[in-house]
N, C-alpha and C positions, 0 to 999 in steps of 0.2 A: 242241359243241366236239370230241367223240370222235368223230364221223363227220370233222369234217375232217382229224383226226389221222388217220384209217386211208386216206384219201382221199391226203390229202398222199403217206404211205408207199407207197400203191399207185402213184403219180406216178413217186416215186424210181425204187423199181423197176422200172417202164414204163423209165424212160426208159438207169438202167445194161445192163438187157438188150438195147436198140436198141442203145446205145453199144458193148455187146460183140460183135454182130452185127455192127455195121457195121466193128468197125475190123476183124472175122476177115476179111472181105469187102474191103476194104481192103488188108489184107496179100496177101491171097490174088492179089490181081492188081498186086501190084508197087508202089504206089504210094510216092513217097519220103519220106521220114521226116515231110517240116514239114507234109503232106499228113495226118498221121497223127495228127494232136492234135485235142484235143474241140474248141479254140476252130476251128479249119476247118472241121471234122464241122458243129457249129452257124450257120456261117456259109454253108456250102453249104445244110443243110437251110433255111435260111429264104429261100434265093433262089428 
């Protein structure tokens, strides 16, 4: 159970550090606001 507990937290943080990556990356080239939310992030990343 405590390996999936550090495993899970290791996940989180995988995935806020992409999310801040992406949206500076994001910003950085203009894009408009509704383009700028996790649930679009997530839906582009799965296509």
């Amino acid at each position: 159970v405590d390996d999936a507990i550090y495993a899970s937290k290791q996940a989180v943080s995988k995935v806020q550090y992409d999310w801040k990556e992406a949206k500076r990356l994001m910003e950085d080239i203009s894009l408009r606001p509704q383009f700028l939310t996790f649930r679009s992030w997530l839906w582009a990343f799965a296509t």
